[in-house]
MARZAPA-652421 format. One record per residue (C-alpha): x, y, z. Coordinates in pm, whole numbers, padded with zeros to 5 digits, always signed. Example, Ala and Ser with C-alpha at 12.3 -4.5 7.8 and 13.67 -1.06 7.14 Angstrom:
! MARZAPA-652421
+01230-00450+00780;+01367-00106+00714;
! end
This chain:
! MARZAPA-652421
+11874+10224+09599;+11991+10262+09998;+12308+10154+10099;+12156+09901+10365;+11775+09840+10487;+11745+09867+10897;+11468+09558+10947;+11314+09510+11269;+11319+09116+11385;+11089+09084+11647;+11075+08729+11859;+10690+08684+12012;+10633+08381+12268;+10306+08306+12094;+10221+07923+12285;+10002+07760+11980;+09872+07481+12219;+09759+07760+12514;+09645+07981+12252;+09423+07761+12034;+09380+07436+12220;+09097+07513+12370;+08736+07404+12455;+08578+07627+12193;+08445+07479+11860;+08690+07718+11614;+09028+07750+11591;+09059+08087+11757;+09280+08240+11983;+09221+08257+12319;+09123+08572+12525;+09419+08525+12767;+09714+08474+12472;+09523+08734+12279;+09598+08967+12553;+09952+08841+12630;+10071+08827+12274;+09941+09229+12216;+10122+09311+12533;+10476+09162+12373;+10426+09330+12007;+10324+09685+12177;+10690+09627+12386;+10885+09543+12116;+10761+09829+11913;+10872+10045+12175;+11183+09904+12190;+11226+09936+11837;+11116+10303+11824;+11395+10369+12080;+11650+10230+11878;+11888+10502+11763;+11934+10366+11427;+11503+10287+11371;+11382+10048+11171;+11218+10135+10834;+11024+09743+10783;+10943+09554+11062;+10921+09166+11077;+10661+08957+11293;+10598+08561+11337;+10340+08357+11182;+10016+08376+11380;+10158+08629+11640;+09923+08959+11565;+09561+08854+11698;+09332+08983+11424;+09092+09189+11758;+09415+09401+11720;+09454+09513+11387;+09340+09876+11411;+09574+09877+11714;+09842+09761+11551;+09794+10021+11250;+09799+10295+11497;+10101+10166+11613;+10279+10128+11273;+10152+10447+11171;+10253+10668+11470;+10635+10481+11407;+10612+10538+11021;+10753+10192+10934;+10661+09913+10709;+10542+09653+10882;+10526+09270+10792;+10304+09025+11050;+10180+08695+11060;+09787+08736+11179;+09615+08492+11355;+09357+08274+11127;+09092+08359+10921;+08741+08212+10955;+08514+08116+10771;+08221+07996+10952;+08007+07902+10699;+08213+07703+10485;+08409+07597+10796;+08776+07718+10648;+09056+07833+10777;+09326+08058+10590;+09652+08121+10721;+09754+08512+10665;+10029+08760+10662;+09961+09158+10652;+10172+09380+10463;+10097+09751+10605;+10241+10068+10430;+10145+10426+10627;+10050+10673+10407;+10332+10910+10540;+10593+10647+10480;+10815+10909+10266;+10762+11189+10486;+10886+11039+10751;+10602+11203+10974;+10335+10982+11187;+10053+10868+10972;+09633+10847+11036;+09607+10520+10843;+09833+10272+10654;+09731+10085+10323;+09644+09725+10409;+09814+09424+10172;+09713+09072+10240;+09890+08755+10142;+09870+08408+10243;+10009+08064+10311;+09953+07805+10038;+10015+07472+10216;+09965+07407+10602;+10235+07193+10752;+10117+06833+10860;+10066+06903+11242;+09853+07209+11187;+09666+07030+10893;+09597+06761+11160;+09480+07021+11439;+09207+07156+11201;+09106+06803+11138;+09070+06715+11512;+08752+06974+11579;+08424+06813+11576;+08254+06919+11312;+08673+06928+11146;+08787+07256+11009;+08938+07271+10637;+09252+07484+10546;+09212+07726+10282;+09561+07773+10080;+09664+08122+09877;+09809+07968+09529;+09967+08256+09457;+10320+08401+09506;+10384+08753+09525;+10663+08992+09517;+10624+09356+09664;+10866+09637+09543;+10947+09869+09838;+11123+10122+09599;+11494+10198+09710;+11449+09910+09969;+11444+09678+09749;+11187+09402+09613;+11056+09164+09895;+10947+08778+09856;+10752+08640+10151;+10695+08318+10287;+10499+08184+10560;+10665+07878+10723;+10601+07580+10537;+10559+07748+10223;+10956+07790+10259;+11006+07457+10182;+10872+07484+09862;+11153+07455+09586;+10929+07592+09301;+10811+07882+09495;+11210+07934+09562;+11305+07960+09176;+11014+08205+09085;+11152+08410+09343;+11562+08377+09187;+11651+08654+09028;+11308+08838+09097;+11382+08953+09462;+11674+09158+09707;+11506+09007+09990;+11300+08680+10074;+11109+08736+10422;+10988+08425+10629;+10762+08468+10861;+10749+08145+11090;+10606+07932+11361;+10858+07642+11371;+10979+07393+11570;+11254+07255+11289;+11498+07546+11352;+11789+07400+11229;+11643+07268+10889;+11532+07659+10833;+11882+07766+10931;+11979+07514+10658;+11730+07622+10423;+11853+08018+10459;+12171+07932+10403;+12124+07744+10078;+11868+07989+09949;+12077+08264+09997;+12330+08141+09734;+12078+07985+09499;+11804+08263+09495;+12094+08479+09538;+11945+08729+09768;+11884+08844+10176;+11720+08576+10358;+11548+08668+10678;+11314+08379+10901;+11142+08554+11203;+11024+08290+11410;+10832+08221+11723;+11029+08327+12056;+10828+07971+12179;+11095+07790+11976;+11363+08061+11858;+11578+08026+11565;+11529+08353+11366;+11827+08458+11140;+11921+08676+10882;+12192+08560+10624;+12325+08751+10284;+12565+08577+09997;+12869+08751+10121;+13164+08583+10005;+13358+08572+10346;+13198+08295+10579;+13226+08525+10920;+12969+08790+10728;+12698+08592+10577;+12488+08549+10920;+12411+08852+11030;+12177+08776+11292;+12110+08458+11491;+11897+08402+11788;+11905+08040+11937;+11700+07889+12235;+11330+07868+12290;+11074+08105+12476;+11298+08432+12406;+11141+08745+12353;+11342+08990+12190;+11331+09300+11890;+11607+09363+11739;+11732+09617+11413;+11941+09409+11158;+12080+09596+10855;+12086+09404+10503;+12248+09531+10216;+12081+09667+09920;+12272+09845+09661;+12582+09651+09675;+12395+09302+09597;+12173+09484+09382;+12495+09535+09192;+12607+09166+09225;+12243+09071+09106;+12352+09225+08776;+12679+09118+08772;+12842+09410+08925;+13082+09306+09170;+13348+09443+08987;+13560+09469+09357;+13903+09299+09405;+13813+09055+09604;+13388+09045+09509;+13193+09107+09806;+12948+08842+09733;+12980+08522+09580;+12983+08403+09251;+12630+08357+09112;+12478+08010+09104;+12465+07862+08769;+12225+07974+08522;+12098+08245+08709;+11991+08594+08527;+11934+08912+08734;+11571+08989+08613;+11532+09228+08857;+11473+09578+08647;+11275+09371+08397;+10911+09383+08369;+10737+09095+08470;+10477+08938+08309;+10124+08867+08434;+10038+08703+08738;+10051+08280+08665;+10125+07942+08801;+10536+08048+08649;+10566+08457+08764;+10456+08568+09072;+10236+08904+09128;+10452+09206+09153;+10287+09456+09376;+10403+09813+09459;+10416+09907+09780;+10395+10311+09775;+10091+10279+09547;+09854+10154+09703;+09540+10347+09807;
! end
């Protein structure tokens, strides 16, 4: 496994009420915010391209990549040669009038060589349970819109990065969804568009400890709030990254460690004084073990570099 993992945060000023409160019967984004929200992820890509230490996975909020942009944004990944995690804008489906909430995993076929790729394979997951206000938005069209929840949980091994939980938003306040990840994961990814910063600053914290892993939430610029916060045992360490204060646009490279809390997973941290804190009660590093079948107790492990 690497030493560390250089992630890419990246802070989009996505608007939800300019971008879908509109006149139009759907809940899609609007021409205008379409156009403004590509112009923010293209400049934060460069920024992150010019970073001297580059990012190998890149984060992205909850809604922020417009889905008109999708072979852009490949071609983007691709020509960087990084792994790239975003929060797409919904998913309709016109003639059962539902909505699904979706995040795209994309993986360029290059990744290893560390050369620009043509094309990058294409993993989909999804949110399970909208959050009240959004819920209610769907509800307010005339004829009303019905959310369409992903029931299942997945994990994605990224090799010597580590393996990778995911969340989107309210789906992070799911306790269950939390212990299936415990011992299963080096990092849990939350990708976000939340007004409640402080109770997912709360949440990251406590997860960190319990699940005993990285915890990174990339939220909306609109509201701010991302963070990034490991299990070290010393207070001053454990957030890594904080951004506070609404509408802020920013990308920035955070590094997590990999191989040293893979080691305190397994009850490694054999170092005078441990690195990381204890481990909660209970908990087993599971980590190298096989996992069983995809089911309402063990989420779907998928691999990352195999994928066609």
């Amino acid at each position: 496994m690497v030493e560390a993992l250089t992630l890419g945060v990246i802070q989009t000023t996505l608007d939800f009420k300019a971008a879908w409160h509109t006149n139009s019967c759907e809940p899609r984004i609007s021409a205008v915010e379409d156009s403004r929200a590509w112009h923010e992820i293209r400049r934060a890509m460069r920024a992150l391209a010019d970073h001297d230490d580059q990012p190998r996975i890149v984060l992205l909020p909850e809604l922020s990549l417009p889905r008109t942009r999708l072979d852009d944004f490949e071609r983007l990944v691709c020509s960087m040669n990084v792994l790239a995690i975003a929060g797409v804008d919904y998913r309709l489906n016109h003639r059962e009038r539902s909505v699904k909430n979706e995040g795209l995993v994309l993986v360029p076929r290059n990744f290893w060589k560390r050369t620009p790729s043509r094309y990058a394979a294409r993993v989909w997951f999804g949110k399970r349970d909208p959050a009240p206000a959004e819920a209610s938005e769907f509800g307010a069209y005339e004829p009303p819109w019905v959310f369409h929840g992903d029931p299942n949980v997945y994990v994605f091994d990224a090799g010597p990065y580590g393996r990778i939980g995911v969340s989107i938003c309210y789906d992070f306040m799911d306790i269950e969804r939390a212990l299936l990840y415990r011992g299963r994961v080096h990092h849990l990814f939350v990708i976000a568009y939340n007004r409640d910063v402080k109770l997912f600053e709360s949440l990251a914290v406590s997860l960190s400890r319990t699940v005993f892993c990285n915890v990174v939430v990339c939220n909306t610029g609109y509201f701010g709030g991302s963070l990034a916060v490991s299990p070290y045992r010393q207070a001053f360490k454990r957030v890594g990254y904080s951004v506070d204060g609404g509408n802020i646009f920013t990308a920035q490279c955070v590094q997590l460690p990999v191989r040293d809390l893979d080691a305190a997973i397994h009850g490694r941290d054999t170092k005078d004084p441990a690195t990381y804190k204890h481990l909660p009660p209970g908990f087993l590093g599971r980590i190298d073990h096989p996992v069983a079948p995809p089911d309402i107790s063990s989420p779907e492990t998928i691999s990352l570099f195999s994928q066609g």
